[in-house]
Residue frames relative to the residue before (quaternion, step in Angstrom):
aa qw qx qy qz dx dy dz
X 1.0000 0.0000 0.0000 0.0000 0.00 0.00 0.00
X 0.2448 -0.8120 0.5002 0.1748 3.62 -0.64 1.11
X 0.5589 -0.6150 0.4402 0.3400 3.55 -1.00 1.35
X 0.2994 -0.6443 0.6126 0.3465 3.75 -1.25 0.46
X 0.1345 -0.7579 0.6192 0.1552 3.92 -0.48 0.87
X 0.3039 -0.7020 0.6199 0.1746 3.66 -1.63 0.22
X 0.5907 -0.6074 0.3735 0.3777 3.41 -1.40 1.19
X 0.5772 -0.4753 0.5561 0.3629 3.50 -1.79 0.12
X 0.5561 -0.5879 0.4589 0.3668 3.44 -0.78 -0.06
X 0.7348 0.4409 -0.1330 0.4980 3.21 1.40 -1.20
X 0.7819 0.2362 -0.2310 0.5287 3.56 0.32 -1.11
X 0.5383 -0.6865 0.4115 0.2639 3.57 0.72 -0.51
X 0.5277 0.6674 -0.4330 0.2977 3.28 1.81 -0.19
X 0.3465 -0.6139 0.5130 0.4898 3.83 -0.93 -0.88
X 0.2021 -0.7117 0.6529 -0.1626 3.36 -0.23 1.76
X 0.8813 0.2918 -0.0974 0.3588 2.98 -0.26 -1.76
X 0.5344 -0.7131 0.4263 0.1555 3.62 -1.42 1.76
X 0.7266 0.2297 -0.2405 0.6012 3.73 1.56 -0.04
X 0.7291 -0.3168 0.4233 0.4347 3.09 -1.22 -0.56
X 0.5061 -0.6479 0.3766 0.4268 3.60 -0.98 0.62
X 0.4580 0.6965 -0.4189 0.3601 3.85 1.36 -0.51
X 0.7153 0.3487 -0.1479 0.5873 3.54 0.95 -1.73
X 0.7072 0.4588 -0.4842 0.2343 3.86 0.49 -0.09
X 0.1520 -0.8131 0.5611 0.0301 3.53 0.12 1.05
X 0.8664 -0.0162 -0.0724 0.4939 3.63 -1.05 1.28
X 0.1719 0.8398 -0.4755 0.1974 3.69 1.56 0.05
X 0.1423 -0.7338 0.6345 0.1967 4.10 -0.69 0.31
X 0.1071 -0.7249 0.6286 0.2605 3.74 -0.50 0.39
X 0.5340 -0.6537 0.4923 0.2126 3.45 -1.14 1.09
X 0.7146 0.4005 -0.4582 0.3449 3.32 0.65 -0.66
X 0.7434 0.5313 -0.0633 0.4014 3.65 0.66 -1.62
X 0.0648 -0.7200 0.6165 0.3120 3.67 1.55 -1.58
X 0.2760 0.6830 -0.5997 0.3125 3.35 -0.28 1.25
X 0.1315 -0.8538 0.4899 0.1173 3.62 -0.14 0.93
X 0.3625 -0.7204 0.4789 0.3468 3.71 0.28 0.96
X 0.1266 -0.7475 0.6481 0.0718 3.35 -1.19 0.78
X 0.2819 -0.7458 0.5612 0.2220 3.98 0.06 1.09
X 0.8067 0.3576 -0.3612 0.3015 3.62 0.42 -0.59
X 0.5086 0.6579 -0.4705 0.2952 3.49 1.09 -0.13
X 0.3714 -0.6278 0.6130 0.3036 4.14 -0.26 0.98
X 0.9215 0.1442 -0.0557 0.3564 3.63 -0.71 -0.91
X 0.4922 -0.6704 0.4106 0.3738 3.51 -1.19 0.15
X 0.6120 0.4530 -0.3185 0.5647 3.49 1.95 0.33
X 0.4483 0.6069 -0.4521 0.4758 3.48 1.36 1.10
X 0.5314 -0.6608 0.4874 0.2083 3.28 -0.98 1.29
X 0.2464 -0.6773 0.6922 0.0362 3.66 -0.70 1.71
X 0.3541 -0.6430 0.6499 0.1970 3.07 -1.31 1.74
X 0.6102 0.6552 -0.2876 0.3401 3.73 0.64 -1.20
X 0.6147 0.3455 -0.1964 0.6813 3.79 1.57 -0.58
X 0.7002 -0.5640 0.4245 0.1067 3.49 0.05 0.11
X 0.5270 -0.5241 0.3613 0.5631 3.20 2.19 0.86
X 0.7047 0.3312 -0.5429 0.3146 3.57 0.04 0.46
X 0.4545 -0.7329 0.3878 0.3253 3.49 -1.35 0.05
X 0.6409 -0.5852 0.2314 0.4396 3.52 -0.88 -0.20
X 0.4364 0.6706 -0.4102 0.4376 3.10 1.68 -0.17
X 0.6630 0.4342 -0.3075 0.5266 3.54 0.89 -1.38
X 0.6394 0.4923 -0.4434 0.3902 3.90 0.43 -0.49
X 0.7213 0.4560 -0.3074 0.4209 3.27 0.57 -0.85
X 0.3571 0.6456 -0.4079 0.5379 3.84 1.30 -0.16
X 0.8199 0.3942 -0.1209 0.3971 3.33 0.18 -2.04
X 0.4544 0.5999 -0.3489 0.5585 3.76 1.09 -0.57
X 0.7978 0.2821 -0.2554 0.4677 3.91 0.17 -1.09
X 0.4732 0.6888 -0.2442 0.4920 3.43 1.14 -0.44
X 0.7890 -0.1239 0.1802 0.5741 3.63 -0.59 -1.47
X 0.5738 -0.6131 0.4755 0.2621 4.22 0.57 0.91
X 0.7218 0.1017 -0.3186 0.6060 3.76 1.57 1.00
X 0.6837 -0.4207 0.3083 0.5104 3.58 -1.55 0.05
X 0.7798 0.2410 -0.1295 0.5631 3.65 1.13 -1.44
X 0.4116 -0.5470 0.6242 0.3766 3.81 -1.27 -0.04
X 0.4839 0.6804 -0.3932 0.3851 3.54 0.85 0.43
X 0.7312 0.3648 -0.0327 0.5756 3.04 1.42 -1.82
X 0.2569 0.7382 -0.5413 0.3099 3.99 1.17 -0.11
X 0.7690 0.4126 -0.1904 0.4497 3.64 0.44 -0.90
X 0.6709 0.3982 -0.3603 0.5113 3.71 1.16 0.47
X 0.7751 0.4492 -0.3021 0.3259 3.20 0.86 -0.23
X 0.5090 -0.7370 0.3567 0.2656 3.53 -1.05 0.47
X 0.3657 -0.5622 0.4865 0.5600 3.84 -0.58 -0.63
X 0.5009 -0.7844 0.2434 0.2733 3.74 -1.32 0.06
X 0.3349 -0.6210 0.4784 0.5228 3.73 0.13 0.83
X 0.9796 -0.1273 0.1502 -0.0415 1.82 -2.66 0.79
X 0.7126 0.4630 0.1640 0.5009 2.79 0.92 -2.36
X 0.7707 0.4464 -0.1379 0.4332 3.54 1.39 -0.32
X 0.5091 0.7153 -0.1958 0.4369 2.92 1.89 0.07
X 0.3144 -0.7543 0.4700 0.3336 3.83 0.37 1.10
């Protein structure tokens, strides 16, 4: 039976094993985005990223294939099964 996964906020894959509401501090594997439940907007500084936002992550995701060029080297491409 195949798990129903849920998109990242940022990269858009289905990474994440709950909703983004219930995924507290969640890392997405593909992007490294650390869901941040309290941030209201996607132009709201994420304390959990490091003061950036998801707007800017999602920039950086199409850019360097993570939020930071720091983290590029943790993350994975997405299977198959993760691909809206």
């Amino acid at each position: 039976m195949e798990t129903v996964k849920f998109p990242c906020p940022c990269c858009g894959y289905r990474t994440f094993p709950v909703p983004k509401e219930e995924a507290v501090a969640y890392i997405c594997p593909v992007c490294f985005w650390e869901n941040d439940v309290f941030a209201l907007g996607e132009d709201q500084p994420s304390e959990e990223n490091r003061g950036i936002t998801l707007k800017q992550g999602r920039e950086a995701f199409r850019r360097l294939g993570a939020v930071r060029k720091d983290l590029a080297q943790y993350t994975r491409k997405p299977l198959p099964e993760e691909i809206p």
